[in-house]
Backbone as CSV, one residue per row, in Angstrom:
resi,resn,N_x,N_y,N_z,CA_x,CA_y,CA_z,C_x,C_y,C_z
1,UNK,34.081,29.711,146.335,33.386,28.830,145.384,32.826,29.621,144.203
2,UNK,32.247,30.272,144.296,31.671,31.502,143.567,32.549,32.038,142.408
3,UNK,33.955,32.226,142.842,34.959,32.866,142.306,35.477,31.861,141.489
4,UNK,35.592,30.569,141.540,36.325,29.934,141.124,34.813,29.043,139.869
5,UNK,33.846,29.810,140.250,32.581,29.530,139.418,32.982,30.779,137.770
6,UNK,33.231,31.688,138.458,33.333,32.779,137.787,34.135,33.223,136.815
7,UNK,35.620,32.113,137.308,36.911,31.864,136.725,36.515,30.911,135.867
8,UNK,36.237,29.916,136.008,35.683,28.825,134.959,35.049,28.956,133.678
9,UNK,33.943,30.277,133.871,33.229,30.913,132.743,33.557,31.579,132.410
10,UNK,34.419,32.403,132.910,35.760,33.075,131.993,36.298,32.377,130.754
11,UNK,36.636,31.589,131.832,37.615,30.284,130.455,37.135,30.011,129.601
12,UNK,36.115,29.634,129.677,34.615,28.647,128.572,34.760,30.132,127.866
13,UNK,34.267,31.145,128.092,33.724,32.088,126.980,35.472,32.496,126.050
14,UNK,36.767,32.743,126.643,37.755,32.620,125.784,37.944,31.729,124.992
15,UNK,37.890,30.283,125.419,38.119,29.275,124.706,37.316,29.246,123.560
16,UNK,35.559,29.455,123.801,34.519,29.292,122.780,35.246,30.698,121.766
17,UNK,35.275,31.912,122.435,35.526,32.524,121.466,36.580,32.642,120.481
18,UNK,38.027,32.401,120.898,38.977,31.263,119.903,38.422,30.733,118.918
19,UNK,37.382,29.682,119.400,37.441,28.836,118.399,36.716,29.146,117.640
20,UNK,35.524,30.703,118.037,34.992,30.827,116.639,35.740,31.981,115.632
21,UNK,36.832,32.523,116.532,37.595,33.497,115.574,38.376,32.027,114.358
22,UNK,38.673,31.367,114.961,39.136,30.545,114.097,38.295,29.822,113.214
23,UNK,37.084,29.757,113.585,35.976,29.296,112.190,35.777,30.264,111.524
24,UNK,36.063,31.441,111.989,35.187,32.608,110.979,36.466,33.793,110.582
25,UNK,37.570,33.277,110.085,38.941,34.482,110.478,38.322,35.698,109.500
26,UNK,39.632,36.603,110.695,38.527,38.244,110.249,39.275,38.660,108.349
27,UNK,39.062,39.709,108.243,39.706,39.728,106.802,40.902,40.366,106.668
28,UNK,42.103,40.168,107.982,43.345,40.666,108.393,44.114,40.083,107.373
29,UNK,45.371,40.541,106.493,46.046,39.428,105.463,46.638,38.644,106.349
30,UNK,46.592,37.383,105.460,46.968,36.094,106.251,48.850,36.186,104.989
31,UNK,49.616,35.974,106.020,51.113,35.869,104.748,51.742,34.712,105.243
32,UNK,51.538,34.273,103.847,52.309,32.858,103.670,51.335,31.621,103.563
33,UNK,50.582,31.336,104.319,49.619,30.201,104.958,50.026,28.824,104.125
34,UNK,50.336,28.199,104.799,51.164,26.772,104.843,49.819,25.882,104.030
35,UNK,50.842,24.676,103.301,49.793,24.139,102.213,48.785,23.395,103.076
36,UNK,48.656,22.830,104.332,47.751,22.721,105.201,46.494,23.169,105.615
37,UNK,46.891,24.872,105.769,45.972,25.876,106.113,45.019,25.784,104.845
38,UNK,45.862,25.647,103.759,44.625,26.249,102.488,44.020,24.978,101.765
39,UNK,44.456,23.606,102.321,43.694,22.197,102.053,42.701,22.570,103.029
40,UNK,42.528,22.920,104.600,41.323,23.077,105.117,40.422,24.266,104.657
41,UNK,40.928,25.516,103.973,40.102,26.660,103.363,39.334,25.553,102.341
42,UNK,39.928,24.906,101.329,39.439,24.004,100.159,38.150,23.338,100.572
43,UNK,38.258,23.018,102.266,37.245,22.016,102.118,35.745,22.534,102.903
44,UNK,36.599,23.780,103.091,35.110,24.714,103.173,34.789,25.464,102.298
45,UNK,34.218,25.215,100.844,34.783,25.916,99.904,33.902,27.581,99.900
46,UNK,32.793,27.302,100.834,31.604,28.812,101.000,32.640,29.733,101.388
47,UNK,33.797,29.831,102.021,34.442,30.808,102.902,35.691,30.923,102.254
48,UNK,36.109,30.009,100.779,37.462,29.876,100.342,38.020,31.178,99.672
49,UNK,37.097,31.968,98.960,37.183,32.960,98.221,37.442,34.132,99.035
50,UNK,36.871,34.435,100.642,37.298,35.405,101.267,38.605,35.203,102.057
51,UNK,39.133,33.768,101.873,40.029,33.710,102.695,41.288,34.029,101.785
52,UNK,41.183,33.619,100.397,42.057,33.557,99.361,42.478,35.280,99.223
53,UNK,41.579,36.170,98.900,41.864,37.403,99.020,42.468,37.965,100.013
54,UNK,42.348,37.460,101.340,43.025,37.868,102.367,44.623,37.666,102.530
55,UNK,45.095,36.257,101.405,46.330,36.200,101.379,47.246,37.162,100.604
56,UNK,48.363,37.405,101.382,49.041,38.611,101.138,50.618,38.319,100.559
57,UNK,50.948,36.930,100.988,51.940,36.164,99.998,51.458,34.984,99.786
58,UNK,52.232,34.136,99.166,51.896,32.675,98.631,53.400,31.834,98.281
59,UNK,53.361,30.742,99.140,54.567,30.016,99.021,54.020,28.818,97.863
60,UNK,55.081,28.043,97.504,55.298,27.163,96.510,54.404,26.010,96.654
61,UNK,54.373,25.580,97.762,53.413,24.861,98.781,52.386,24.708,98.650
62,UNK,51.915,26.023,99.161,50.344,26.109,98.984,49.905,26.527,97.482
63,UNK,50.755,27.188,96.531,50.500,27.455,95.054,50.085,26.038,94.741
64,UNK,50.736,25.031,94.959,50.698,23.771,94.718,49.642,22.876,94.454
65,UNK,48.908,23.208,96.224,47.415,22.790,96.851,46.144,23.643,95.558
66,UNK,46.560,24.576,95.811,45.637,25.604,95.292,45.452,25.354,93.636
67,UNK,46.342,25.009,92.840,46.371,24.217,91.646,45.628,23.225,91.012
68,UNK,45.425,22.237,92.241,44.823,20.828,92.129,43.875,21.253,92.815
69,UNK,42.763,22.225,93.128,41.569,22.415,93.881,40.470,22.603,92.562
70,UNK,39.837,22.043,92.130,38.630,22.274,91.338,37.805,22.909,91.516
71,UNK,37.850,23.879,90.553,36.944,25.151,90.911,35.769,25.252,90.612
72,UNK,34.857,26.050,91.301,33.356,25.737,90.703,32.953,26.334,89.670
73,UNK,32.162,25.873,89.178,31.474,26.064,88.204,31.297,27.859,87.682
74,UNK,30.646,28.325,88.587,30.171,29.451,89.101,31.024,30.447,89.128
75,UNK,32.422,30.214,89.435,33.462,31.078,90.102,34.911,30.862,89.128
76,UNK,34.790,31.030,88.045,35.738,30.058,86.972,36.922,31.471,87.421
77,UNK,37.637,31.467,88.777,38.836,32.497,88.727,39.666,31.507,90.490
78,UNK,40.815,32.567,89.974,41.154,32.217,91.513,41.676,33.983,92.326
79,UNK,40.278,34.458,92.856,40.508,35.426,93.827,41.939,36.094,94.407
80,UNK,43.310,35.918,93.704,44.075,36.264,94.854,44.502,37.887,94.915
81,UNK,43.547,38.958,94.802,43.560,40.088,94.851,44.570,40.569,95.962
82,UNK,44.364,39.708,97.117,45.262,40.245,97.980,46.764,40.352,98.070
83,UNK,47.407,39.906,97.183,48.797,39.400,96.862,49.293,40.538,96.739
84,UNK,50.418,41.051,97.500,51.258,42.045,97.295,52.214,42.114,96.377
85,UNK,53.042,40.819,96.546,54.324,40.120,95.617,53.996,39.104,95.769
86,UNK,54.733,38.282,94.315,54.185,36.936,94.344,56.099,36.686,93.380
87,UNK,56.303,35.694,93.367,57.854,35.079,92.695,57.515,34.513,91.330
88,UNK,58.324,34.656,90.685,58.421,33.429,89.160,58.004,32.928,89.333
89,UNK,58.152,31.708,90.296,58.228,30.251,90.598,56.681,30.485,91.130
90,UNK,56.166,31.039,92.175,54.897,30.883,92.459,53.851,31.365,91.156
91,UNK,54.254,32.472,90.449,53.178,32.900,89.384,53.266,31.873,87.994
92,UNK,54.384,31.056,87.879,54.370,29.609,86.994,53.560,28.764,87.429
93,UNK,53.418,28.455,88.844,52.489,27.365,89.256,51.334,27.718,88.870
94,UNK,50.879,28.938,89.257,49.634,29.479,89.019,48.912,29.717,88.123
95,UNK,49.923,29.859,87.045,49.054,29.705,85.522,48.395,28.329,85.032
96,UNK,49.023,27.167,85.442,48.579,26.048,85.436,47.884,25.391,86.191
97,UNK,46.568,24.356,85.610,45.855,23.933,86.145,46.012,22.270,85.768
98,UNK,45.723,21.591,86.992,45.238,19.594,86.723,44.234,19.864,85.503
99,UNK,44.390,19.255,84.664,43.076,19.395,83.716,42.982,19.796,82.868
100,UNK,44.085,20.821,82.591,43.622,22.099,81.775,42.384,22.740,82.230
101,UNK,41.446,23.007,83.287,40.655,24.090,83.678,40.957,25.698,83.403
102,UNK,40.184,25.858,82.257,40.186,27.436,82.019,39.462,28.290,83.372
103,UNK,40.548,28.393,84.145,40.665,28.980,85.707,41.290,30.595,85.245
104,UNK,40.044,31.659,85.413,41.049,32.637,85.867,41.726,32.865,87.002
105,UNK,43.157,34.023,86.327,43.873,34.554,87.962,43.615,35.784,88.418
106,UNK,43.217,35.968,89.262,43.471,37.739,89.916,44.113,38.080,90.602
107,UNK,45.096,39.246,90.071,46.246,39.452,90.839,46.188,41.111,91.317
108,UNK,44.874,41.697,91.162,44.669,43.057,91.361,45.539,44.521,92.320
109,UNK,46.136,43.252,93.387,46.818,43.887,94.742,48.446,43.782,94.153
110,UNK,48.493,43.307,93.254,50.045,43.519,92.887,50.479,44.967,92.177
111,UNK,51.275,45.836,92.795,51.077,47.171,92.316,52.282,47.390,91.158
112,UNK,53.405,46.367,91.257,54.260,46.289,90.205,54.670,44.835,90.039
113,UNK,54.926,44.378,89.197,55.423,43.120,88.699,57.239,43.005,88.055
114,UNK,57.870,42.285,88.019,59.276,42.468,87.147,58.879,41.092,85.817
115,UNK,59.469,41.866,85.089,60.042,41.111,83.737,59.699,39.709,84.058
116,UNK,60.505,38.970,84.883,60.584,37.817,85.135,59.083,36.532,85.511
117,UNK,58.651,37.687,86.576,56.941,37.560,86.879,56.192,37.326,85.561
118,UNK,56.419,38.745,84.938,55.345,38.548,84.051,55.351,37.027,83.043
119,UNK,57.001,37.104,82.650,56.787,35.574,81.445,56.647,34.806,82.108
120,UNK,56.739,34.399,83.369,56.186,33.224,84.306,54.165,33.148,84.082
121,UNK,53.780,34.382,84.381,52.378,34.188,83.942,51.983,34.576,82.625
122,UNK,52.831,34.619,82.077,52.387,34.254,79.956,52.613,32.995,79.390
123,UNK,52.815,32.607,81.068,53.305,30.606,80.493,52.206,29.877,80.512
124,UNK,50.983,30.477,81.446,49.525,29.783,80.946,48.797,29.895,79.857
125,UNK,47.688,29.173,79.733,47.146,29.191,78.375,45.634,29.141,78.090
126,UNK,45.269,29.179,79.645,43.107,28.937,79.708,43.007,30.231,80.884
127,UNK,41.930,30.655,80.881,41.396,31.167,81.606,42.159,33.198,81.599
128,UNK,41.405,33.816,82.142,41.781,35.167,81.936,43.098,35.726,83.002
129,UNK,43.798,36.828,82.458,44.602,37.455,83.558,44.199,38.514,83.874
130,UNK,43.957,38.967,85.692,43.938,40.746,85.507,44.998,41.063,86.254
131,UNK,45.157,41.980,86.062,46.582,42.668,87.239,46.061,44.350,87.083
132,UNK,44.997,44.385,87.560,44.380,45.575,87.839,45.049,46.482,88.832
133,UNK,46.117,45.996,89.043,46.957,47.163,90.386,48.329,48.078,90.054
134,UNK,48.341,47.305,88.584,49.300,48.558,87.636,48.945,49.545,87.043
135,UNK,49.564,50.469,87.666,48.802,52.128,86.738,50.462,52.186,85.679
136,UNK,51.415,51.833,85.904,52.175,51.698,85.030,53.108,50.551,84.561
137,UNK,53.245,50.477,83.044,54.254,49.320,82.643,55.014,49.676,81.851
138,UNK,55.923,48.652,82.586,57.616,49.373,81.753,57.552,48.318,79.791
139,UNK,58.469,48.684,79.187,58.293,48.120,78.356,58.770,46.823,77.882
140,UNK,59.777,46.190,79.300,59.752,44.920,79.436,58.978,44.227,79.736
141,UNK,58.164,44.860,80.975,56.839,43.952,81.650,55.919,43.546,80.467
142,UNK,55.952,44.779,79.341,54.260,44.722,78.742,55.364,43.976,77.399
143,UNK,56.891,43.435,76.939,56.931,42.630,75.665,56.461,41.508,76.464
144,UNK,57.087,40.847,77.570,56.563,39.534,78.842,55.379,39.293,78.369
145,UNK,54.560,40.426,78.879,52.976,40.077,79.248,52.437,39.615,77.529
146,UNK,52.683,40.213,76.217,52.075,40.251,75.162,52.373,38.675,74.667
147,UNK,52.806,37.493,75.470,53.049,36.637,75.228,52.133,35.608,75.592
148,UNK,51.196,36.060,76.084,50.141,36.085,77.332,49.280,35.112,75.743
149,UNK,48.584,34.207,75.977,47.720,33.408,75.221,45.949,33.185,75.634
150,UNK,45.803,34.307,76.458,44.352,34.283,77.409,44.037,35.547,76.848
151,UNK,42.918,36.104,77.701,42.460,37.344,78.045,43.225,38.279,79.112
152,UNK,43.612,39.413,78.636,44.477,40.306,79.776,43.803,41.628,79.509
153,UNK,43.630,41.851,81.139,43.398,42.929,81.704,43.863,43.748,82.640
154,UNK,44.352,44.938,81.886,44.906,45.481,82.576,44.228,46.914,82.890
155,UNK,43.252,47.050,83.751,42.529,47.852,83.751,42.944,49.191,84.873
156,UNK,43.745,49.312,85.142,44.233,50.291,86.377,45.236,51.232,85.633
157,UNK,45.740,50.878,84.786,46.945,51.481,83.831,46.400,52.704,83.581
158,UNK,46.609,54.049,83.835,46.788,55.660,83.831,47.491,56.665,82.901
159,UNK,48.797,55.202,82.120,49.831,55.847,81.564,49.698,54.673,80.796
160,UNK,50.075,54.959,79.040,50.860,54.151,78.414,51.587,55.009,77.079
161,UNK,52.876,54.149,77.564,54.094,54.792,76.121,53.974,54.352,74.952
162,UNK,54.339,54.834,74.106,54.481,54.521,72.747,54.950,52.927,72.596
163,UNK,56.188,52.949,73.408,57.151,51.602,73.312,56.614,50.277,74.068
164,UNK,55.780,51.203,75.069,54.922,49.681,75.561,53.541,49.326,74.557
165,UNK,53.074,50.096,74.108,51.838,49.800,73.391,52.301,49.098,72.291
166,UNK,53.450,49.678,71.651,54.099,48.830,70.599,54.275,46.816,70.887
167,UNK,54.495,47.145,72.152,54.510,45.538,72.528,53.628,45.013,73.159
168,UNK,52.479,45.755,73.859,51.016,44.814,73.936,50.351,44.728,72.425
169,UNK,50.541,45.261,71.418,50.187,45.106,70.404,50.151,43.666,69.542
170,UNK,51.471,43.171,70.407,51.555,41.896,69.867,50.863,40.864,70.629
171,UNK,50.210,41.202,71.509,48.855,40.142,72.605,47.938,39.612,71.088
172,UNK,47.625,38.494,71.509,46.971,37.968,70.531,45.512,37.237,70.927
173,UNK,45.139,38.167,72.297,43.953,37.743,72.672,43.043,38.850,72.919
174,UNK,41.922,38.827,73.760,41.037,39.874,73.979,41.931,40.574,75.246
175,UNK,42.098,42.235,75.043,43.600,42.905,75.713,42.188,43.812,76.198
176,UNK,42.239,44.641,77.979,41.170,45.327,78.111,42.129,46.373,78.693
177,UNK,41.934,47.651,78.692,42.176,48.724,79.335,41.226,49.902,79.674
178,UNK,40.590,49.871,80.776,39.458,50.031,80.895,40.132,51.539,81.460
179,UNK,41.304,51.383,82.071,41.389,52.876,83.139,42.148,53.791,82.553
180,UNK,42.592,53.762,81.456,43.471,54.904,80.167,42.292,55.527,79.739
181,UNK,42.581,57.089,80.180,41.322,58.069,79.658,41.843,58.362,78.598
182,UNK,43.138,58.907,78.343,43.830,59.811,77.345,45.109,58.719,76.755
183,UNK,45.370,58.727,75.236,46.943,58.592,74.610,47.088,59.277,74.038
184,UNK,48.550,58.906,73.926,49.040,60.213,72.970,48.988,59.213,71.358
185,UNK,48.762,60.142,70.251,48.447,59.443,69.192,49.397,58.723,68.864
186,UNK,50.837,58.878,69.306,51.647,57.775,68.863,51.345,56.420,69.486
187,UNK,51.444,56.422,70.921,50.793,55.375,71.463,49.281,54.651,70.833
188,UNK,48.673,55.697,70.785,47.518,54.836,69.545,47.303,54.270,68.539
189,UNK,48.395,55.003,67.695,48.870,54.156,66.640,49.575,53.064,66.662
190,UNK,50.185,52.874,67.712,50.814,51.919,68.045,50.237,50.368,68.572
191,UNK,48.919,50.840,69.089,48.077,50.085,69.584,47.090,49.700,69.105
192,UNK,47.309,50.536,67.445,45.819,49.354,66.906,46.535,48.634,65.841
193,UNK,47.720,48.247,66.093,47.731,47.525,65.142,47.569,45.958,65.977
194,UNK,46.973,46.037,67.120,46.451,44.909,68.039,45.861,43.867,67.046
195,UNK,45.923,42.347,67.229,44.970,41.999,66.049,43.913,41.005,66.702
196,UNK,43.572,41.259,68.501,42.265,40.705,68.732,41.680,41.721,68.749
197,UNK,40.619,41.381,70.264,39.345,42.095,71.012,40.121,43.356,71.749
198,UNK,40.206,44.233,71.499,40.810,45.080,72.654,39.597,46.402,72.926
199,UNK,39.476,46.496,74.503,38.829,47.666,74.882,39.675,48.937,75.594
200,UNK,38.922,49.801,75.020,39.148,51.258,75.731,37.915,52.133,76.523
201,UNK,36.851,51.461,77.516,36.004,52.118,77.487,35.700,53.287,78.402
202,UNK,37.386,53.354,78.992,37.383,54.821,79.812,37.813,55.709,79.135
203,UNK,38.068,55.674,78.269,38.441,57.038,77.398,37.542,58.259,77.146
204,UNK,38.420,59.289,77.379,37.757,61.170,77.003,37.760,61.357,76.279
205,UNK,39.084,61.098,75.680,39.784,62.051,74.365,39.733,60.827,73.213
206,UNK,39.456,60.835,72.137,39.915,59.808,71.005,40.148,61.015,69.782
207,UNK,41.457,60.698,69.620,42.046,61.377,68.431,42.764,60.829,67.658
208,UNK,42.768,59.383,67.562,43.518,58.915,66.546,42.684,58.346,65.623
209,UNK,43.028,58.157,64.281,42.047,58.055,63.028,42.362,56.317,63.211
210,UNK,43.504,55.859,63.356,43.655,54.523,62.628,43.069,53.693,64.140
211,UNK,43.348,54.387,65.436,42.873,53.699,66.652,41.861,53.610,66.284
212,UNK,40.723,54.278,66.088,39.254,54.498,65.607,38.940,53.572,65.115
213,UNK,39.744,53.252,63.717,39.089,52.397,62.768,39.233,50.867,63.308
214,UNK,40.366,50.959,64.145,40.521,49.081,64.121,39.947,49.049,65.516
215,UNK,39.325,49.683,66.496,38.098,49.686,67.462,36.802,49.413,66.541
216,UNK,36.177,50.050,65.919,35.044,49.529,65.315,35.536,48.255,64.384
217,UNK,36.605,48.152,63.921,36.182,47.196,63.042,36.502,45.839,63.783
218,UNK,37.504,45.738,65.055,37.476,44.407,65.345,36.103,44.437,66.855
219,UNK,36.347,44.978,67.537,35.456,45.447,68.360,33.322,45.792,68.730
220,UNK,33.105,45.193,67.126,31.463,45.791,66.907,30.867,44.808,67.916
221,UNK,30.099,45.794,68.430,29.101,45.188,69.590,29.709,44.637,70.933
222,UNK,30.869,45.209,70.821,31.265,45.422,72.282,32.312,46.532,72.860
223,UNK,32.162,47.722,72.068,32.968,48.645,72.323,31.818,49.842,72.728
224,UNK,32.215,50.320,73.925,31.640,51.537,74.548,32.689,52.629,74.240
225,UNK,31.768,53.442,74.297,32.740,54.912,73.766,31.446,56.377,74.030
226,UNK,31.217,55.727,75.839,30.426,56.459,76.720,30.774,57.191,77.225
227,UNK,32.198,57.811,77.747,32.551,58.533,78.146,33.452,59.929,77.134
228,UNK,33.819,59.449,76.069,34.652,60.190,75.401,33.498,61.621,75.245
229,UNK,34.647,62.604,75.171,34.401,63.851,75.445,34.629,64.784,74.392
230,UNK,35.591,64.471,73.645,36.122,65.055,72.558,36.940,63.815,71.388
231,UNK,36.363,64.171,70.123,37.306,63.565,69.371,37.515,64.646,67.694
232,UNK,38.776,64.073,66.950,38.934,64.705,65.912,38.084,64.938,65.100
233,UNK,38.491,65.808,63.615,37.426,65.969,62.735,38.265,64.395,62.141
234,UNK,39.606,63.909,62.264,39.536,62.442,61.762,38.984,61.527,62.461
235,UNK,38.890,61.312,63.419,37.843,60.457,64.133,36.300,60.876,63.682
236,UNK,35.641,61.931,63.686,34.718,62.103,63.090,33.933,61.476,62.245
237,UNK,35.253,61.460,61.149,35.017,61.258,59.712,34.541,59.633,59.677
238,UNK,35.909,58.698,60.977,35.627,57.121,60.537,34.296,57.094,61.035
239,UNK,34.163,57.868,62.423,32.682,57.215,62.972,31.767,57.438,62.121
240,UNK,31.871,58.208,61.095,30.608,59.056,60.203,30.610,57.669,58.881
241,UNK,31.514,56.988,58.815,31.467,55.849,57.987,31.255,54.672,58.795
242,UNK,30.829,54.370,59.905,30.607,53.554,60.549,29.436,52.444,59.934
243,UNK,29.300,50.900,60.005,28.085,50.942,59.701,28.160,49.016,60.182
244,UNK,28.533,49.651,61.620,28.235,48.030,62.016,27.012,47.437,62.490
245,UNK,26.912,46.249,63.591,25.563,45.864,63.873,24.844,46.633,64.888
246,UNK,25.773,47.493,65.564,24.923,47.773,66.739,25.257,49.868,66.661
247,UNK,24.379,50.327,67.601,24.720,51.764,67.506,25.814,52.139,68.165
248,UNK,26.087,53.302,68.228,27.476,53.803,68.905,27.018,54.978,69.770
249,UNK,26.340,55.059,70.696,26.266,55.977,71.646,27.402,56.970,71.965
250,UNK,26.917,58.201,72.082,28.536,59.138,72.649,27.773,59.733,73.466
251,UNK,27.200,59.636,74.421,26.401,60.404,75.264,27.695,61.584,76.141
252,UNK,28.956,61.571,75.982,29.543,62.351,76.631,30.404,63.260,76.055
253,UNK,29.921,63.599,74.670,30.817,64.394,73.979,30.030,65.639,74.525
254,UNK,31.075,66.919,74.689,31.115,67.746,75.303,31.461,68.697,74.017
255,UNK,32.251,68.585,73.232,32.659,69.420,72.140,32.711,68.915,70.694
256,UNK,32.210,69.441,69.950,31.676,68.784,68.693,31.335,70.283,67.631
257,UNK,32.633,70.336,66.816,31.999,71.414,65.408,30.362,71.032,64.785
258,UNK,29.979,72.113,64.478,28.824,71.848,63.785,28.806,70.932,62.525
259,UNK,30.172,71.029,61.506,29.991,70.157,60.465,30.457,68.820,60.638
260,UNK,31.186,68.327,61.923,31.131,66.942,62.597,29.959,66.821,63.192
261,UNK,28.721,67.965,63.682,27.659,67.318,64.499,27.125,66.659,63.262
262,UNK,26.808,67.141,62.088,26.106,67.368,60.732,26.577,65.874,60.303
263,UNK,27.813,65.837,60.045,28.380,64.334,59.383,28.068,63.106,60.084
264,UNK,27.869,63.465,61.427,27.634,62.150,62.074,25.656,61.955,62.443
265,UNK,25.584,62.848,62.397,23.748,62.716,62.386,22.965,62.427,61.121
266,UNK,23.831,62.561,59.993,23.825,61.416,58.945,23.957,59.923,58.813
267,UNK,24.596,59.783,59.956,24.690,58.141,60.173,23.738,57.790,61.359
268,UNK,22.601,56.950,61.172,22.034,56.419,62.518,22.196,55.866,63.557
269,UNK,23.244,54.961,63.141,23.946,54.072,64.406,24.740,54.888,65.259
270,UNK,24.833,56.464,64.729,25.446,56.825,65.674,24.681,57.638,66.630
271,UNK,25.010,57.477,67.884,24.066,58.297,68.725,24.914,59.509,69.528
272,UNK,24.176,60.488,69.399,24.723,62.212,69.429,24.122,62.489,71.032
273,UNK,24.863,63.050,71.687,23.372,63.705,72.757,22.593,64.800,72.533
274,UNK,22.387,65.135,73.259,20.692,66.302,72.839,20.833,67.466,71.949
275,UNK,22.644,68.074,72.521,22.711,69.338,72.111,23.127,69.241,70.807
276,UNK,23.678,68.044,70.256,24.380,67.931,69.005,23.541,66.931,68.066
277,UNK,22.000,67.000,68.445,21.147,66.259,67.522,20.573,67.617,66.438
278,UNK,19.407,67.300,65.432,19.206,67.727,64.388,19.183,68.706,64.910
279,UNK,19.001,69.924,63.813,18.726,71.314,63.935,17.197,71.864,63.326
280,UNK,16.267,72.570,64.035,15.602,73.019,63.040,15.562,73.016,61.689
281,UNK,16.707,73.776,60.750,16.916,73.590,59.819,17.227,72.495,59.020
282,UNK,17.537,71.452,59.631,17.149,70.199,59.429,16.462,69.029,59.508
């Protein structure tokens, strides 16, 4: 009797615990999850965002569901960081929303994209793109992507060519590249002839004169240039003509001639760090 007491509460505690792995799933990727699964994520919406990241593909199906889900207020994106690969056909659905809802996408876990992908998601038109999981783009992906009518971010990128910058150049929205420390000046030149918002605020090195100028001039009051470490006596010169609304901090220049410390401590908005502020003699 005892035993068969013992067996019973066995059961009860598997069963209970089932069912709360299944109220509470762990953050294992879920691949595929049927348009079913993600109408019941929808209607818990406190837990939708960790479950969404956890997905690791996405069928047509559930792109579908996930489309027509109204997003809150609060959370104007759709989480799918976890996505390894995603198809044409699924990253078309995804740019579009019931409504027109300026919904961003996050696609951070995608580590390469093809040609095809990308003009599938330059087919939307509200809300931001990131694909933070490319450290490189070929120069098909990035003519695709510059077709892009949102905000794109591509903040993981390590490398960029001449021939791709030439064609994000033609993005015609706010373009971010937060994780490019260094270009080569052709690539820079190539890249300001950008004609929105574009950031660079991981950058060391700035050595291009004309990158310079079309950073401050489209960019005032939202361009950091906190980390740069070194720049030209032509970069110098634009920052030393600078004279927008807000200051320009360089707290990380490391190397600086005396008659660039001199030219730019003539201008106020610009800010020098300690070692490259006035001199006695001045």
């Amino acid at each position: 009797m005892q035993a068969a007491k013992a067996a019973v509460a066995v059961l009860t505690f598997l069963v209970s615990h089932s069912a709360g792995l299944a109220a509470h799933p762990t953050n294992d990727n879920v691949e595929s999850p049927a348009a079913e699964q993600v109408e019941a994520w929808i209607a818990d919406p406190s837990m939708l965002s960790t479950r969404l990241r956890a997905v690791s593909t996405l069928n047509v199906e559930a792109a579908n569901v996930l489309v027509k889900h109204k997003v809150a207020e609060g959370d104007r994106r759709l989480p799918l960081d976890g996505l390894t690969s995603i198809t044409p056909e699924v990253a078309r659905i995804l740019s579009f929303r019931e409504g027109g809802e300026p919904v961003g996408l996050s696609l951070n876990g995608l580590k390469t994209i093809t040609p095809e992908v990308a003009e599938a998601l330059a087919s939307g038109e509200r809300g931001g793109l990131s694909l933070g999981g490319l450290t490189t783009i070929s120069v098909e992906v990035a003519k695709e992507l510059s077709g892009i009518r949102r905000k794109l971010m591509l903040n993981g990128l390590k490398d960029l060519s001449r021939e791709a910058a030439v064609e994000l150049a033609k993005h015609h929205s706010k373009l971010t590249l937060f994780g490019l420390t260094d270009l080569s000046d052709e690539a820079a030149e190539a890249l300001s002839h950008h004609r929105g918002t574009f950031l660079l605020n991981g950058l060391t090195k700035l050595t291009s004169a004309p990158l310079a100028k079309e950073l401050l001039r489209l960019n005032d009051g939202f361009m950091k240039l906190s980390k740069v470490e070194i720049i030209s006596d032509e970069v110098a010169v634009v920052l030393a003509e600078y004279q927008g609304k807000r200051p320009i901090p360089l707290p990380g220049l490391t190397t600086l001639s005396e008659a660039n410390a001199a030219l730019l401590r003539a201008n106020q908005r610009i800010e020098l760090p300690p070692q490259f502020q006035k001199t006695q003699e001045e």
